[in-house]
N, C-alpha and C positions, 0 to 999 in steps of 0.2 A: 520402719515404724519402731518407736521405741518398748521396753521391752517391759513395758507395764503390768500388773497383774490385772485382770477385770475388777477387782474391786476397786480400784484405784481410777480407772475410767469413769468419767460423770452420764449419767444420764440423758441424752440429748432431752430436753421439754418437747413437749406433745404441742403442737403447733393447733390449737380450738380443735378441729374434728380433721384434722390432715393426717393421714397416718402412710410413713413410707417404709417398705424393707427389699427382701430379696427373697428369690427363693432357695428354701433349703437354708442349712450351713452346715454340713457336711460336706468338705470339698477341697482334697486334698491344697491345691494351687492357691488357696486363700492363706495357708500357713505360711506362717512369714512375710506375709503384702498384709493382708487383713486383721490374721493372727498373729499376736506376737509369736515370733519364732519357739519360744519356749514354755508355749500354753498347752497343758495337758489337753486332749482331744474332747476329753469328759468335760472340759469347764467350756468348751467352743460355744456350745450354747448360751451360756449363760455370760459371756463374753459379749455375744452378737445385741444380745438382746438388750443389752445399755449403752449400744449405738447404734439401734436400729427403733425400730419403733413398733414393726409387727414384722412374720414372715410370712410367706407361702407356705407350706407344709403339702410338698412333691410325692411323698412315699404312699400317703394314702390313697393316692390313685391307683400306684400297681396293686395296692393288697390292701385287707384291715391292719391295722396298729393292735395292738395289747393293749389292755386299761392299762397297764403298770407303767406303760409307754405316755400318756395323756398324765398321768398324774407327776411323772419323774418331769415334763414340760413344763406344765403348770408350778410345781416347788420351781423350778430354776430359773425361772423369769419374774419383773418385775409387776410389781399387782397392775401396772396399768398398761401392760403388753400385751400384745392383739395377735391371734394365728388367724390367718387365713388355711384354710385345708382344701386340697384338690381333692374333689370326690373320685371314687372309683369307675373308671375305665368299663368296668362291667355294665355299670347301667345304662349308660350315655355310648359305648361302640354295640350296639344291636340296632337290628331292622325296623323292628316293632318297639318305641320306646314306652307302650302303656305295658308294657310286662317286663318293666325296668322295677315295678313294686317292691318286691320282694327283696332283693338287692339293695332298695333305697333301707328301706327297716333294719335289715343286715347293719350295714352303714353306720345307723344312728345307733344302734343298738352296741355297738362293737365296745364303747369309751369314749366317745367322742362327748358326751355331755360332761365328763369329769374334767375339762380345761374351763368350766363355770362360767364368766366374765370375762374369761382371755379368749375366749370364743367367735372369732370375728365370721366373715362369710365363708361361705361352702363355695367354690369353684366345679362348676358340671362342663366341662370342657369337651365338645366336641368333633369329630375327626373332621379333615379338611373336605374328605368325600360326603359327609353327612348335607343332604339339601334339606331346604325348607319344605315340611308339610306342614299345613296348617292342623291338620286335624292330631295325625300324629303326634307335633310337638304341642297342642293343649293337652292331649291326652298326660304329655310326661309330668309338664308344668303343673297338673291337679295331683300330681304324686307327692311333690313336696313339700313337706309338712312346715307352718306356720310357725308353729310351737309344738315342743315336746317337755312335758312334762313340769308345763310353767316356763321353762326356756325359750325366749325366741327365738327366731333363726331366720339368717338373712341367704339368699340363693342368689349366684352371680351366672350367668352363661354367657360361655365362650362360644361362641361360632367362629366356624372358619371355611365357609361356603357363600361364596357372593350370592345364592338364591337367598339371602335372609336380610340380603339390604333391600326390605319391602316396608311400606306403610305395615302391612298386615302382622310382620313378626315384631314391630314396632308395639301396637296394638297389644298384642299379646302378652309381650312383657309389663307394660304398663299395666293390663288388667290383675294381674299375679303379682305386682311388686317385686320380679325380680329385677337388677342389672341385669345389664346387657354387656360386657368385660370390652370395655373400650381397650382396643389392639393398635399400641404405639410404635412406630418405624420401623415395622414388617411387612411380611411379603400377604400378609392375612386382612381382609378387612376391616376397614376402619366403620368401626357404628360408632359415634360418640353418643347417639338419643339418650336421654337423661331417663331410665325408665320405674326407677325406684326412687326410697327415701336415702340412698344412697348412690355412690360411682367405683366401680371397680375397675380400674385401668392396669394393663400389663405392657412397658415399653420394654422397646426390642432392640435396643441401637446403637448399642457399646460397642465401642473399636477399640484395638489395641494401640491405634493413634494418639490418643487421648489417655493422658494420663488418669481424669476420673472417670475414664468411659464414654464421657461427652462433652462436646466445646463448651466452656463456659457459655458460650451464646445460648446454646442447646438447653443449657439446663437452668439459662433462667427462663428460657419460653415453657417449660415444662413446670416448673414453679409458678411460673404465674398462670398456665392452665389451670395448676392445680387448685390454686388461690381460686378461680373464677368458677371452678366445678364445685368446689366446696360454697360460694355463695347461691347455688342453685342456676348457673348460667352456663351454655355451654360455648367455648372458645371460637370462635368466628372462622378459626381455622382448623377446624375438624369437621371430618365429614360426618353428617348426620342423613337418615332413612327414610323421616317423617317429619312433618311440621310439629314445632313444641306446642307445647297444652296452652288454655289459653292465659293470660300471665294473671287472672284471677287465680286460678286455679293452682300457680306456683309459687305466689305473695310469699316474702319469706322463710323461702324454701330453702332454707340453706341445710344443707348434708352431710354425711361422714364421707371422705375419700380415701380411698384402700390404693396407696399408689407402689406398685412394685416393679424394681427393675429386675427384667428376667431375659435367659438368650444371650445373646450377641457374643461379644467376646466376655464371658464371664468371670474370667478373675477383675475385672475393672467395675463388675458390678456392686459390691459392697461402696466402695470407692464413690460412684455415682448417686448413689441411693444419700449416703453418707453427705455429699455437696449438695443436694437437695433439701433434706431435712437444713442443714444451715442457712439457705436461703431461705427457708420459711420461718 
């Protein structure tokens, strides 16, 4: 890659409400494929994030972040860049997730409202042993807050236990407005159900075969999933849980999509993400 400085790199444009990144960018094997070779580690970020369009943000799952950590993100990215943030671990791996409360406030409470606008969904991800209860997981879903403090807040969940490919966790989501993290070319369930004013997708599928991660074929089917999720439709070829709403009900519905490549062989993931955003 040539050995550009990030100011000098353009901006990819924001595609209407399509937004693609990766997770993280802290990672050593991206210097010199992704980073220029000779980009201080401090500008990585801020590098990423004017050829990318939003991230993941991986760390806030194992632990809280510092405010000073939310605010140094927020200066170094562009006013119209999006985090997505993996929530903490703590709430979502317990048995009882109605006394995940305290934990959630923790959370929100920590800095996380100081990234303003660049504030995209929260990610509750989890563990692949976790089964579907119905009571249980309304109980978690009334924990998270709508808004804080005049901020909105959008809530994605990830499952990864075939007991939740049910009408009933379909239902669920839908009544709560959260996504339901449509799981791309993994070994984890595929829900594509459209359960929000939004879609949260995380593709898994990167080979080191492939120069950008994925066959050209590959990634223009996942382009133009993306295109058809963002009009409110879901791709013929994804597996869905529940029958859709009825199309009164979703006239016009078109949405933000938060599409991230994550997994697979990850140094080809910038790469992949990077061929998508240009197809769109």
């Amino acid at each position: 890659m040539p050995k550009e400085s990030a100011a000098k790199i353009a901006k990819p444009a924001k595609t209407s409400n399509i937004r693609i990144g990766i997770g993280g960018w802290t990672y050593a094997p991206w210097r010199g494929t992704f980073y220029p070779s000779d980009l201080t580690q401090s500008r990585e970020l801020e590098y990423a994030s004017k050829n990318l369009t939003s991230i993941e943000i991986n760390g806030t799952f194992y632990g809280l972040q510092k405010p000073a950590s939310y605010e140094k993100w927020y200066q170094e990215t562009p006013d119209d860049f999006v985090f997505s943030l993996k929530a903490p671990r703590y709430a979502t791996n317990r048995k009882v997730l109605a006394d995940a409360g305290e934990t959630i406030e923790r959370f929100f409470g920590s800095g996380v409202l100081l990234l303003k606008q660049k504030l995209g969904p929260v990610n509750w991800q989890f563990a692949p042993t976790k089964k579907f209860d119905k009571e249980d997981f309304e109980a978690f879903l009334k924990l998270l807050p709508a808004s804080i403090e005049g901020q909105k807040l959008r809530h994605a969940i990830e499952v990864r236990n075939d007991t939740f490919k049910t009408p009933d966790f379909i239902a669920l989501a839908r009544k709560y407005k959260v996504a339901v993290v449509l799981a791309g070319d993994s070994e984890y369930p595929q829900i594509a159900d459209i359960t929000a004013p939004f879609v949260y997708a995380r593709i898994m599928g990167t080979t080191d075969k492939q120069a950008k991660g994925y066959s050209s074929k590959a990634l223009d089917t996942w382009a133009e999933r993306a295109r058809q999720l963002a009009a409110g439709t879901t791709p013929d070829d994804l597996e869905t849980s529940a029958e859709a709403p009825a199309k009164s009900a979703t006239r016009a519905a078109a949405r933000d999509v938060y599409l991230y490549v994550i997994s697979g062989f990850k140094e080809r993931n910038p790469a992949a993400a990077m061929a998508l955003i240009k197809r769109l």
